[in-house]
C-alpha positions in Angstrom: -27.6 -14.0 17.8 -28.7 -17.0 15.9 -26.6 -17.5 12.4 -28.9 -18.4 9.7 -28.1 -18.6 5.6 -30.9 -15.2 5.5 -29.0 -13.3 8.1 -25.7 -13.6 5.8 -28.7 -12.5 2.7 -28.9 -9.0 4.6 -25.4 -8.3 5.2 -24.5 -9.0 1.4 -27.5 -6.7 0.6 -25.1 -4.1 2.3 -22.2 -4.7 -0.1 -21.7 -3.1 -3.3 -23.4 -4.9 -6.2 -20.8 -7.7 -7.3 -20.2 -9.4 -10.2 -18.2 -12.2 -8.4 -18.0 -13.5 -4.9 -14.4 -14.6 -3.8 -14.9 -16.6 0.1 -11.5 -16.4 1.8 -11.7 -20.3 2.3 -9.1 -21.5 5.0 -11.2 -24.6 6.3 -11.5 -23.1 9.4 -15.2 -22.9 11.4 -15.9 -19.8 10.3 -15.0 -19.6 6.5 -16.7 -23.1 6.6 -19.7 -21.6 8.0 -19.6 -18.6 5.7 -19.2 -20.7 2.6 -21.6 -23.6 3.1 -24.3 -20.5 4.0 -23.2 -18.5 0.4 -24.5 -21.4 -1.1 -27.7 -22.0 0.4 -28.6 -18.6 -1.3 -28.3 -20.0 -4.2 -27.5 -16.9 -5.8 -27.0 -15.8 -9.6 -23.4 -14.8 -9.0 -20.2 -16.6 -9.3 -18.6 -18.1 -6.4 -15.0 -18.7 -5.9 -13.9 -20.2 -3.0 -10.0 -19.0 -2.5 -7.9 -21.1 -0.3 -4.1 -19.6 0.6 -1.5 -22.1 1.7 1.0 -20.3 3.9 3.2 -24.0 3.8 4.1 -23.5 7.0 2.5 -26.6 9.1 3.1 -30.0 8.0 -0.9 -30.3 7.4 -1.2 -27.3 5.1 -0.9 -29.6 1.6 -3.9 -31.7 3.3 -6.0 -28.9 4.4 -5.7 -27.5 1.1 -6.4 -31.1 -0.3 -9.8 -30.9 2.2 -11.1 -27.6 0.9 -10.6 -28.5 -2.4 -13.4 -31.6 -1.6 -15.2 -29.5 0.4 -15.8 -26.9 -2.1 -16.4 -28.8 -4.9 -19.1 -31.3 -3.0 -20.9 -27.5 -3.0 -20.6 -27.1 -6.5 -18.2 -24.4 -5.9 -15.2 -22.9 -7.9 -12.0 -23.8 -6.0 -8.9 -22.0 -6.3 -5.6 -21.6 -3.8 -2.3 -20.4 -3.9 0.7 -21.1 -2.1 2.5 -18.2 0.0 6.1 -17.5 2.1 4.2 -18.0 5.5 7.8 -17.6 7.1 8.4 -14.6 8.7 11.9 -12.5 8.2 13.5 -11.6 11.2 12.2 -8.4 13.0 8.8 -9.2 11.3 5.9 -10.1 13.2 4.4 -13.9 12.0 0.9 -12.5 12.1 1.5 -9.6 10.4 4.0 -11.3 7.7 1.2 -14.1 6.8 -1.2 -11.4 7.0 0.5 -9.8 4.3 1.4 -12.3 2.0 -1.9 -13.4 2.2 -3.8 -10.0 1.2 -0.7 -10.0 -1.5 -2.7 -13.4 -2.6 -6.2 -12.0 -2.8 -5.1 -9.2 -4.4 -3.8 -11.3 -7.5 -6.4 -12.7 -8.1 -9.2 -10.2 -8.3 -10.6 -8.0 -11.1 -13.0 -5.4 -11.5 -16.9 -6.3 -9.7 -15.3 -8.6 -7.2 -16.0 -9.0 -3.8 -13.7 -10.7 -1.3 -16.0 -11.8 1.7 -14.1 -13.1 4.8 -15.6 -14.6 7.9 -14.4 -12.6 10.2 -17.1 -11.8 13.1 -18.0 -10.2 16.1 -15.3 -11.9 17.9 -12.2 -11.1 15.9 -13.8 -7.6 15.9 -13.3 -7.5 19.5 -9.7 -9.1 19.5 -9.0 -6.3 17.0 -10.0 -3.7 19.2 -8.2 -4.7 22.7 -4.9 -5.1 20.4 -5.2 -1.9 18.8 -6.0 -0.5 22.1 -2.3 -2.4 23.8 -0.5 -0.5 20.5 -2.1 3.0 21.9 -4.0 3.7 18.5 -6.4 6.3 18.3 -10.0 6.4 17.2 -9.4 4.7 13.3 -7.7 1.8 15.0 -10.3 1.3 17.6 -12.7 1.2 15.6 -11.1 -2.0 14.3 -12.3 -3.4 10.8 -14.3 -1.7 8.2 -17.0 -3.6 7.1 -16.8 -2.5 3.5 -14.2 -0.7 1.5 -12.6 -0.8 -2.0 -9.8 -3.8 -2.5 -7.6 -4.2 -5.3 -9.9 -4.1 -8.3 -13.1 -4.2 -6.2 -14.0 -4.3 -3.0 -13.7 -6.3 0.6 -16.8 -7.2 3.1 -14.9 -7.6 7.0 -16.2 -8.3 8.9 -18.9 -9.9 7.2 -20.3 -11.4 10.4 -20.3 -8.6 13.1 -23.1 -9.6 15.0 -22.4 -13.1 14.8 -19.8 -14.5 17.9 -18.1 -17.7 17.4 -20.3 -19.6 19.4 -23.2 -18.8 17.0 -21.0 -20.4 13.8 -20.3 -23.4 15.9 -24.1 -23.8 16.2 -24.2 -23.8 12.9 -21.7 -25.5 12.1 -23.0 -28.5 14.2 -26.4 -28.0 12.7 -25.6 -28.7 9.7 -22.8 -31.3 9.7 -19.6 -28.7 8.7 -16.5 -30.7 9.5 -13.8 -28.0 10.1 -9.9 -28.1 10.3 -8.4 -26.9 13.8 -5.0 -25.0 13.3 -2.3 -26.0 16.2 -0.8 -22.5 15.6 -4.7 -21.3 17.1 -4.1 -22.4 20.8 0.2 -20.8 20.3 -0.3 -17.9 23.3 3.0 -16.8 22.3 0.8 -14.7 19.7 -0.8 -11.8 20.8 -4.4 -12.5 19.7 -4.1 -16.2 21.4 -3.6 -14.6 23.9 -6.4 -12.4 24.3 -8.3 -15.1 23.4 -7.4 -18.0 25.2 -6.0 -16.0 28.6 -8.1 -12.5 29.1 -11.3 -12.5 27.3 -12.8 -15.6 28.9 -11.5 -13.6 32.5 -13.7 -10.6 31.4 -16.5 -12.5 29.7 -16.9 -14.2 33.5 -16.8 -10.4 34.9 -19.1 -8.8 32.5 -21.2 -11.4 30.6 -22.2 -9.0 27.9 -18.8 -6.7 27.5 -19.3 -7.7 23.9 -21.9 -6.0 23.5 -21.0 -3.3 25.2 -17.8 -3.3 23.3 -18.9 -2.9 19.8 -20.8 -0.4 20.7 -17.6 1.3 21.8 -16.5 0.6 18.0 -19.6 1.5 16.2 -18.8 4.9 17.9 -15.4 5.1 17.5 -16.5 4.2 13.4 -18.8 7.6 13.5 -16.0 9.7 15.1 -13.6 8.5 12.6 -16.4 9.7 10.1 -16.4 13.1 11.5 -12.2 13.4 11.9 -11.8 12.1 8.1 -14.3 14.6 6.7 -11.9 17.4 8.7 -9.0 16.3 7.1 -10.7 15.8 3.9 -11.6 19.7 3.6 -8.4 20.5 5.3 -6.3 18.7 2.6 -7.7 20.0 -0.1 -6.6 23.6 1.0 -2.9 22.3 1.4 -2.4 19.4 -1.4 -0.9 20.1 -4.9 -1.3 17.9 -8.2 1.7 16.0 -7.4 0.3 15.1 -4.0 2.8 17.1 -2.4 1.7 19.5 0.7 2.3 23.1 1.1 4.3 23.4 4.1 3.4 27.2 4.7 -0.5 26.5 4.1 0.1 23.6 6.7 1.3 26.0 9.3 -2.1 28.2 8.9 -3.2 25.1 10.6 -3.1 23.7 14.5 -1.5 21.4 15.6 -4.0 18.7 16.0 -5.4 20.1 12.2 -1.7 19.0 11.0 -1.6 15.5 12.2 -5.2 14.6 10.9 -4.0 15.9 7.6 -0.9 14.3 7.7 -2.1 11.0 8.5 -4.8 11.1 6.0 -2.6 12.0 3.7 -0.1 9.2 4.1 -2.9 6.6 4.9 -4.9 7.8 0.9 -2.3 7.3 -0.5 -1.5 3.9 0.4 0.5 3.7 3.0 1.9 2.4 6.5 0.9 5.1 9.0 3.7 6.3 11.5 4.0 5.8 15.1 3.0 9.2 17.7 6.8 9.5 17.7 7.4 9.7 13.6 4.2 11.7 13.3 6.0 14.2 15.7 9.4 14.1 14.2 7.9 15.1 10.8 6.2 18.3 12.3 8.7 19.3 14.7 11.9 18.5 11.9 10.6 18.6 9.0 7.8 21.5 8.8 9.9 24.0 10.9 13.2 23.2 8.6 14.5 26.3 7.0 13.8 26.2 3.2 16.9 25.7 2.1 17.2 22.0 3.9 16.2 19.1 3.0 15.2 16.5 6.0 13.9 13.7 5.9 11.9 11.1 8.3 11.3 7.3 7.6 10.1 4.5 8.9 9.1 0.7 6.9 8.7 1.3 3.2 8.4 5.0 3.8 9.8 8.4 3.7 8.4 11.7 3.9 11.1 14.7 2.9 11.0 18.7 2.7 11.7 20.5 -0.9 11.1 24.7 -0.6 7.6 24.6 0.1 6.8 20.7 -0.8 6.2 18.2 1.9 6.6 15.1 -0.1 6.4 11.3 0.5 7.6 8.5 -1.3 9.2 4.8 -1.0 12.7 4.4 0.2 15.4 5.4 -2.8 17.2 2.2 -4.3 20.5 2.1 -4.0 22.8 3.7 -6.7 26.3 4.2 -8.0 27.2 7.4 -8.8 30.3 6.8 -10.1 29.3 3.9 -12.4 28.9 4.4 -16.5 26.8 3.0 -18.9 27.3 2.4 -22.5 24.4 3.9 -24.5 22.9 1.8 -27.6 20.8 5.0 -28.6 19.1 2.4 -30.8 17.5 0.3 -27.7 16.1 1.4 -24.0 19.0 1.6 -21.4 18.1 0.1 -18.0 19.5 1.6 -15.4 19.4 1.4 -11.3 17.6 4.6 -11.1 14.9 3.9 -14.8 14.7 3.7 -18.4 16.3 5.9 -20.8 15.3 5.7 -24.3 15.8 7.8 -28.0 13.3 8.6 -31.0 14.4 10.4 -34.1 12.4 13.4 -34.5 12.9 16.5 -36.7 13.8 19.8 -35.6 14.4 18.6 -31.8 17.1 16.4 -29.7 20.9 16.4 -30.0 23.1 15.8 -33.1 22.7 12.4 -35.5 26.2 10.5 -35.9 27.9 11.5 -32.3 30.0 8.7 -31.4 31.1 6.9 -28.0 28.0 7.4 -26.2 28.0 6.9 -22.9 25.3 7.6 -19.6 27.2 9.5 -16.7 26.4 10.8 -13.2 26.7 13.9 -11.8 30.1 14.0 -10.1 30.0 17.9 -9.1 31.6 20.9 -10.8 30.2 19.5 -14.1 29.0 22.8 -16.3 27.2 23.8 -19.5 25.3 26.0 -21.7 21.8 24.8 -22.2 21.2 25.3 -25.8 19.5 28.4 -26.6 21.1 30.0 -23.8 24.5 32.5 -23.6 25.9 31.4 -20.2 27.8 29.0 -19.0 26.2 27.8 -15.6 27.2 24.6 -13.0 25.2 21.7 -13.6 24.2 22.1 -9.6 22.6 25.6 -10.5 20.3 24.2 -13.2 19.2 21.4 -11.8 17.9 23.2 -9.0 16.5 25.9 -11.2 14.5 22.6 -12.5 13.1 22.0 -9.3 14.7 19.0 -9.2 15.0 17.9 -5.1 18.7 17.4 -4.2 18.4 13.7 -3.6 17.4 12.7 -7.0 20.3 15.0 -8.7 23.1 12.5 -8.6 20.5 9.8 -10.5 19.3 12.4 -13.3 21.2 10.8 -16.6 23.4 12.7 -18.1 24.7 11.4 -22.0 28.0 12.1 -23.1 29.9 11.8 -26.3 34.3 11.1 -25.5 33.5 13.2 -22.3 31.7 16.1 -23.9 28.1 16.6 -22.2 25.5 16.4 -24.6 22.1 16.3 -22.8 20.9 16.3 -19.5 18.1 13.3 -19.7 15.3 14.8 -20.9 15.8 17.7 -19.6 18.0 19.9 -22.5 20.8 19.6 -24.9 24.0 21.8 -24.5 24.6 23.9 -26.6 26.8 23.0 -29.8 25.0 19.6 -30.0 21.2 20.7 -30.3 19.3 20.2 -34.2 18.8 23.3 -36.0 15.8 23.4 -38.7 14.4 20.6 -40.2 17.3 18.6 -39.1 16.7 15.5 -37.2 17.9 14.4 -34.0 17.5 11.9 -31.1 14.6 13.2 -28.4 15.3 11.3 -25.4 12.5 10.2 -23.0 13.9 9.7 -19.3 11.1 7.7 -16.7 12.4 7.6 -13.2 12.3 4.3 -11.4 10.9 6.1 -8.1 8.8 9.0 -8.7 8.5 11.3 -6.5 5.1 10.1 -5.1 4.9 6.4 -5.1 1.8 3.9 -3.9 2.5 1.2 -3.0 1.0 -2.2 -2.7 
């Protein structure tokens, strides 16, 4: 299909109404392409073309350097921003500079934007035979989504699916783009340069129009996924609370296939990485059949999903913590500690005592007791945290203040008795905010 300036006029047509167009600008054919044709619209809306420098080839200052002149010979807003491109160990280079590069985006949008990137038919069809290797199901063969929310707006990808590569090179030559040809392209040590380079030109010579054929494979696996996320929708709105926590016994009404759709919409709304067949099958075999009174737990990369009574719960990975370590406690500033901020605000008729001396923030150790004030009993500090709902993991990092080793408050949570304000009194509220809440999105 021939690549024209009106053709790219339809498919922005398709996006949500923007107030200001960012162009993922890497010099590459097809952001060139995609850029030079943006402004041949000459369109009423801001343009910014966004260039990310990952520093890792010895060009990358000079390509950044050649976008720069490139956009501004358009008359276009230039901006870039320099990333890590080098991987950790154990992390994937594509996926790493992937990464660091949405990070980049992300910065730098605000409400009304739209971040167009040239991806087209052919990276569409890349997408799908890798997803297909990693054995993903319908969502990840139907490869990229050609519009959905982004940071503070939205992301159009891929902006070109009907267009191949040999269609921007076309245009490209048409109209005089000079483009910049990254080495790394032609590595077939990476898994799409390999597809590219070594198997699709063997089935393009077997079946001239596979793609074609191919994405109409996705645009059907895109309609299926329509119909499986509108069954988990309904689905988890029988089973989810206000904390986004799941009711294990309502999620046992359901079957077996019902649970995973749920369970995978549920991680993927709210923001994160979804788990392999195996982790998705751990959390349903150990987790959801756990008796009430454990507490087990499945992870995998910046992820955890654990079992409270009745709650299935996810959340990011707890940071580490010292249990046995003790904090001095200005009452007259916020106290930083490993597991959140703890602050004090005089009030009248509520808090601890004015005037106690020595302050200090503790840990639970175990075998700690106390009366809550108000109450007659003495009861273990284990008993009422749990009568608090508050899940075993997060009950060695709850603060508790002493004064010369007398408990005087449990955070927020109450004062013990002896040390609560009577009357009109005033006292010292405190106002405890937990580093890691219990539910947690992520970037």
């Amino acid at each position: 299909m021939l690549f024209t300036a009106e053709y790219l006029h339809q498919r922005l047509a398709l996006l949500p109404k923007a107030k200001r167009y960012l162009v993922g600008f890497s010099g590459g054919l097809d952001s060139q392409v995609l850029l030079h044709a943006i402004t041949e619209l000459e369109l009423k809306i801001p343009i910014l073309a966004v260039h990310i420098n990952h520093s890792i080839q010895d060009e990358s200052d000079q390509w950044q350097a050649d976008c720069e002149s490139t956009a501004k010979g358009l008359k276009v807003d230039f901006f870039s921003q320099k990333v890590d491109g080098m991987n950790p160990r154990g992390e994937s280079p594509e996926a790493w500079a992937r990464t660091k590069r949405y990070e980049a985006f992300t910065s730098m949008m605000i409400a009304g934007d739209i971040l167009l990137l040239a991806h087209h038919q052919d990276d569409q069809i890349e997408t799908f035979f890798l997803q297909l290797l990693r054995g993903s199901g319908p969502s990840g063969l139907a490869a990229m989504s050609s519009e959905m929310a982004f940071a503070e707006g939205f992301i159009g990808r891929p902006l070109l699916l009907d267009i191949g590569r040999e269609d921007l090179e076309a245009y490209a030559q048409m109209n005089g783009l000079q483009w910049v040809e990254d080495p790394s392209n032609q590595d077939s040590r990476y898994d799409r340069n390999y597809l590219r380079h070594q198997v699709l030109p063997l089935l393009k010579q077997r079946w001239p129009s596979y793609t074609k054929n191919i994405s109409r494979s996705i645009d059907l696996q895109s309609d299926a996924c329509l119909v499986i996320n509108a069954s988990a929708v309904a689905d988890y709105q029988l089973v989810v609370d206000q904390n986004n926590s799941l009711s294990v016994k309502k999620l046992l009404a359901f079957s077996d296939l019902r649970i995973r759709n749920i369970i995978r919409y549920w991680i993927r709304e709210s923001g994160f990485q979804l788990p392999s067949t195996q982790k998705l099958r751990q959390v349903i075999d150990t987790i959801l059949t756990a008796a009430e009174d454990r507490n087990p737990c499945v992870a995998w990369i910046g992820i955890e999903v654990r079992r409270y009574r009745d709650q299935l719960i996810l959340m990011t990975p707890l940071c580490k913590h010292e249990s046995n370590a003790r904090f001095v406690f200005d009452i007259d500033h916020v106290l930083k500690l490993p597991t959140g901020h703890l602050m004090a605000k005089k009030v009248k008729g509520n808090g601890f005592k004015l005037g106690l001396e020595s302050l200090q923030v503790r840990f639970r150790q175990g075998g700690e007791k106390l009366i809550p004030a108000g109450k007659k009993h003495r009861v273990s500090l284990k008993k009422y945290l749990q009568s608090q709902g508050v899940p075993p993991w997060l009950r060695d990092r709850i603060p508790l203040v002493y004064s010369e080793d007398r408990l005087v408050a449990v955070a927020d949570m109450c004062v013990a008795e002896g040390f609560s304000v009577e009357g009109e009194n005033e006292g010292w509220l405190l106002d405890w905010q937990e580093k890691e809440p219990v539910q947690t999105k992520p970037y």
